[in-house]
N, C-alpha and C positions, 0 to 999 in steps of 0.2 A: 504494500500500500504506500503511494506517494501523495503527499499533499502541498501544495502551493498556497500561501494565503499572502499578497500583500499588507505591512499594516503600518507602515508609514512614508512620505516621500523626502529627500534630503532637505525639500524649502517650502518655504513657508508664506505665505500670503502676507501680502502685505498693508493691504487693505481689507477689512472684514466680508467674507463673502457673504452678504446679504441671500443674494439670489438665488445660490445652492442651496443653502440653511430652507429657503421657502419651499422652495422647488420638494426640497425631503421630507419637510411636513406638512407640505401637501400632497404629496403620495401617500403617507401613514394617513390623514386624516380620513382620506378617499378610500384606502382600504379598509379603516374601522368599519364606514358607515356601508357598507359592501359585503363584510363578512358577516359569517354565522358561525360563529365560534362553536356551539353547542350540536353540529348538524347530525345527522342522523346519519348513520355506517352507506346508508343507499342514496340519501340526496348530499348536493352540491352544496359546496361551503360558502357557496357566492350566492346574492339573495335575486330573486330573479329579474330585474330591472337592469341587471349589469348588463343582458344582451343586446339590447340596442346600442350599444356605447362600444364594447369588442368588435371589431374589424373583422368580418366576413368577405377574406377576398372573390366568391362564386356573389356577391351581392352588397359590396362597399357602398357605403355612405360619403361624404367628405368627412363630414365632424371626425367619423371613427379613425382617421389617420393621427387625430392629434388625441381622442377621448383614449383609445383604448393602450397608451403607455401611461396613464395613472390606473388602469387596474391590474389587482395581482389574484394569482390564482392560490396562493397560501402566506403563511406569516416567514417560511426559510425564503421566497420567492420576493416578497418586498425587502426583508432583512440585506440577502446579498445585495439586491440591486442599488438600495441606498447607500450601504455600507462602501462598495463602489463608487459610486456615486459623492461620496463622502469626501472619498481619499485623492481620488482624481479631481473631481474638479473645484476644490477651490482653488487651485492658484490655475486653472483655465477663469476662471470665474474672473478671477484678479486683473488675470491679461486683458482679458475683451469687457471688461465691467457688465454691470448685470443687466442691462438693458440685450448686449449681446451675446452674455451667454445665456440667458432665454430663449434667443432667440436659435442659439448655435442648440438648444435642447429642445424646443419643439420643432424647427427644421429639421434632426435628426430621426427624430418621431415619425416623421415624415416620410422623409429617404428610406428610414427601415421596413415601414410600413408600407412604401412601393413593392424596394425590393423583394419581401416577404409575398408580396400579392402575384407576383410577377412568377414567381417560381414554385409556390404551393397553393395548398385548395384549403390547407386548415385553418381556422380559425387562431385568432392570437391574440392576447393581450400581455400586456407588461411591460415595464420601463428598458429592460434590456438592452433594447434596440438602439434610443435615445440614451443610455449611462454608455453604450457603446463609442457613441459619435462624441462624448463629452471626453470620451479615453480616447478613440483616432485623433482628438485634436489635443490633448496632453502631450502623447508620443510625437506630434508634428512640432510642439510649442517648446517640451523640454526634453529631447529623446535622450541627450545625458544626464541627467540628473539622475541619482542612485534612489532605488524602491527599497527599502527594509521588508523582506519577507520571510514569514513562519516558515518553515517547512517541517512536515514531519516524514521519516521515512522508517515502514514498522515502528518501532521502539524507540526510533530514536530522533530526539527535534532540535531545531537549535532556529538561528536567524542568520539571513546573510545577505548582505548587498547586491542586488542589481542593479544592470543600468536601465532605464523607462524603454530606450532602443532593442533592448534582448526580450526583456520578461511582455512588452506589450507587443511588440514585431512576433516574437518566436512564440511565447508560451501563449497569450490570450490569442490572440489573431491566427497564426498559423494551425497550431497542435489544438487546441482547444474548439476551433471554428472548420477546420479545414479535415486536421488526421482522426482527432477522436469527434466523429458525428454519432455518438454510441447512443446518447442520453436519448429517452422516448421524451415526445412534449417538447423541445426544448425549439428555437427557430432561430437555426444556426443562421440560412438566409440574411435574415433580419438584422442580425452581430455582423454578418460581414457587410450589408449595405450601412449601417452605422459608422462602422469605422473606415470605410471608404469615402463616407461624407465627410467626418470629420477631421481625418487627413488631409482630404484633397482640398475642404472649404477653407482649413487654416494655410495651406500651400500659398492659393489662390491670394487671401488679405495679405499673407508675408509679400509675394511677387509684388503686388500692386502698390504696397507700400501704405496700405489701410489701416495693419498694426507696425509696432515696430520688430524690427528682425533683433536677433542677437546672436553672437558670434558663437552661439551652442544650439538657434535651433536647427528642423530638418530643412529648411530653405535653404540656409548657412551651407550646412554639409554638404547640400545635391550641388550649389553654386561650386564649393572646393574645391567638390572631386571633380566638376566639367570641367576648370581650371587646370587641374593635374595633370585629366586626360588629354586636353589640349597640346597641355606642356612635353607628357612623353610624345604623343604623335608630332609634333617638330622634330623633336627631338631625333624622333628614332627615323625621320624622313632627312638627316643630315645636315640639319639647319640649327646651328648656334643663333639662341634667341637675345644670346650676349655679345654678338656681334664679331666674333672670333672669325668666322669667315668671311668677312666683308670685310675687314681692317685688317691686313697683311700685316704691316707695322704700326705696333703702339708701344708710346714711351713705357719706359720703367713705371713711373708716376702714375699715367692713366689705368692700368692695368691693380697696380695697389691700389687705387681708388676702388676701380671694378669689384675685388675683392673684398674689402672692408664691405660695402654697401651691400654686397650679397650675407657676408656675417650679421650686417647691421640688420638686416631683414630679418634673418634666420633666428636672430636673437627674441627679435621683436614676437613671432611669432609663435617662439617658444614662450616666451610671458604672457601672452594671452591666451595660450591655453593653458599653462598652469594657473592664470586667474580663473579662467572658468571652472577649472577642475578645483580648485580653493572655496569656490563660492558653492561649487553642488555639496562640498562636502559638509557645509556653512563654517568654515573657516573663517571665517569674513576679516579678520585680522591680519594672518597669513597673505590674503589676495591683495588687502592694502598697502602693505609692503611691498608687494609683487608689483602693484600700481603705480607707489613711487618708482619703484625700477623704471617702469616701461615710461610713464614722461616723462623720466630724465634723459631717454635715450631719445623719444620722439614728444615733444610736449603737443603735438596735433594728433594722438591716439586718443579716440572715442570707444568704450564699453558702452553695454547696452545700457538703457535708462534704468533699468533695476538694479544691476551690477555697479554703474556707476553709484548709484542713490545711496544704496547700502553701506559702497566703503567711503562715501563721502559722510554718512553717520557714522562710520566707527573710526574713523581720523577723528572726527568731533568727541569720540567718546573715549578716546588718545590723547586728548588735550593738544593732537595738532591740529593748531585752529588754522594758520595758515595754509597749507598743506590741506586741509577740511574746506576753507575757500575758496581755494583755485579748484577742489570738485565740484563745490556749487554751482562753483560760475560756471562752469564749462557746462554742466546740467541744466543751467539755464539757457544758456545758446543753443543748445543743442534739441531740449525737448520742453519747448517753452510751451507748446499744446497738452501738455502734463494738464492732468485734470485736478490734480492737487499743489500746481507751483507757484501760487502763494505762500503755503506752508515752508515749501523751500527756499522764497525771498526771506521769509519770516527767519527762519536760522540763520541765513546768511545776515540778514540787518544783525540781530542778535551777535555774531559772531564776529562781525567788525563794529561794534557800539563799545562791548563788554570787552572783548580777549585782544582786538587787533590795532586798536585807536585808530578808527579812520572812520568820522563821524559823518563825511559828507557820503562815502558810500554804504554806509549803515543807514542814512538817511531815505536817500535813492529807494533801497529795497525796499525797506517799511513802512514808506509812503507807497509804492505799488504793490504790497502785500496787505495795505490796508482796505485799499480799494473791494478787493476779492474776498477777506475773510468771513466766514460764515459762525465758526465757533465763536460760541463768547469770553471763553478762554484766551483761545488767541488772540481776538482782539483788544482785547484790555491788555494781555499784553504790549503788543505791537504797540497802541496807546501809549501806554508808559513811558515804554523805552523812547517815543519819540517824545514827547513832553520832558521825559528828563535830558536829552538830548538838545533839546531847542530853547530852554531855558539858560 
């Protein structure tokens, strides 16, 4: 006997996911008022009203594409799916905020519910489908980030790190949907149009540039390797893309240069994947070190807005303030559409008021941090600091 059980992921939201948290007690609520806890060994544990709302693909409805993934056909049946549900998508939830990962979870509904119609005749209800498409766009969002998973095998259990790339590519998707189709009831269909939606829709917003990419997700990667593979087929086609065969003679000098500048690369790129590989592990200290490294070599290197964000809060909670503002700032130029960067002016004013003495650009932020702020915390802060500031 082997068992798999995901039960945590290396990161962590950042933002509270509202949207998940509803989404899962509105499933549980929809299956209280649905079951028959008490039923009888020969009838159905689901009370009879629930069939109009299940998706009959020999006689579909619309409604039923989006009704019939809030119902479940028992309590292990909503248990996994939320439980899933749970562990994957809040930090999808995070990325696309809850307006769109609503949306990325009843368009899944959706898609599954096609696909499902498309290829069977049985009747189906359950979130599967849609906690599928919530998981194809986790593996698209964060496919290195490491999964903490139970395992037991006979007798013996223990826990051990995966990457989101292996356990959701190999085990859920492949083995689970593809080689073991054993389970009676179950609408494998359904799981793979799920995670084919939800792969291909996050592909799609990374391409387009509708979310922000990061240099760990699967957009990143597939970009890489066409990169690489470009770079062998020159290569292996006789063509120095370093200009070795088009320049017969180069000085001493130019060629030293040529060389440093391929190290200088080489270096650079080794630091930003050891920052990412720091930050999956949440290191987050570790990767700030590693951050100073890499803009002292190149001070025009940009992390992703999270990655940036994070170790521009723990510089700040390093007491290097300076060092803490030049992240800001660059966070500012960079992802000024941030749907929370007032809060980020907010520490930045803060940080050059209090630790940096430089009062006219302490000023700057916290008058356009004022503008924006909604907590009343914050702004009585932000208040303050400028009143005592301008006095």
């Amino acid at each position: 006997m082997f068992f798999l059980l995901p039960i945590r992921t290396s990161i962590r939201p950042y933002r509270t996911p509202y949207a998940n948290y509803a989404l899962i007690i509105l499933n549980f609520i929809i299956f209280l008022l649905s079951w028959i806890p008490m039923a009888a060994k020969d009838q159905s544990n689901l009370r009879a009203w629930i069939d109009i709302f299940m998706l009959v693909p020999a006689r579909p409805h619309l409604w039923q594409f989006i009704t019939y993934a809030f119902l479940h056909s028992g309590f292990w049946h909503i248990f996994f799916n939320m439980y899933f549900l749970w562990i994957f998508g809040r930090n999808v939830n995070d990325k696309l905020g809850n307006l769109g990962y609503v949306t990325l979870y009843l368009a899944g509904a959706v898609c599954s519910g096609i696909g499902h119609s498309l290829l069977s005749s049985n009747p189906v209800l359950g979130a599967s489908g849609a906690v599928a498409a919530v998981t194809g766009a986790y593996f698209a969002l964060f496919p290195n980030t490491l999964i903490t998973v139970f395992y037991m095998f006979f007798y013996i259990w223990d826990t051990v790190e995966i990457r989101a790339l292996y356990l959701v590519g190999i085990k859920l998707i492949v083995w689970d949907n593809l080689i073991e189709r054993a389970m009676p009831n179950v609408a494998y269909d359904a799981h793979l149009s799920g995670y084919a939606f939800g792969i291909l829709s996050m592909l799609l917003l990374l391409a387009l540039g509708l979310i922000s990419s990061a240099h760990s997700d699967l957009w990143f990667m597939l970009k890489h390797y066409n990169r690489r593979r470009q770079y062998r087929d020159v290569v292996a086609g006789g063509y120095d893309p370093y200009g070795a065969n088009r320049v017969k003679k180069i000085k001493g000098r130019q060629v030293k240069k040529q060389t440093i500048n391929k190290e200088l690369e080489k270096r650079i790129q080794s630091l930003r994947g050891e920052i990412s590989k720091r930050m999956a592990q949440r290191n987050t200290s570790a990767a700030a070190q590693l951050y100073l490294e890499l803009i002292d070599l190149d001070s025009e290197q940009l992390l992703s807005r999270q990655h940036l964000l994070d170790i521009a809060n723990q510089l700040t909670s390093e007491n290097r303030y300076a060092e803490a503002a030049q992240a800001y700032e660059k966070f500012i130029a960079n992802y000024s559409s941030y749907e929370y960067i007032e809060q980020v002016k907010l520490m930045l004013g803060i940080l050059y008021a209090r630790y940096l003495q430089k009062p006219d650009l302490a000023i700057k932020y916290l008058e356009s941090a004022q503008q924006k702020l909604s907590n009343p915390d914050q702004l009585k802060m932000c208040e303050d600091e400028l009143s005592r500031l301008k006095t």
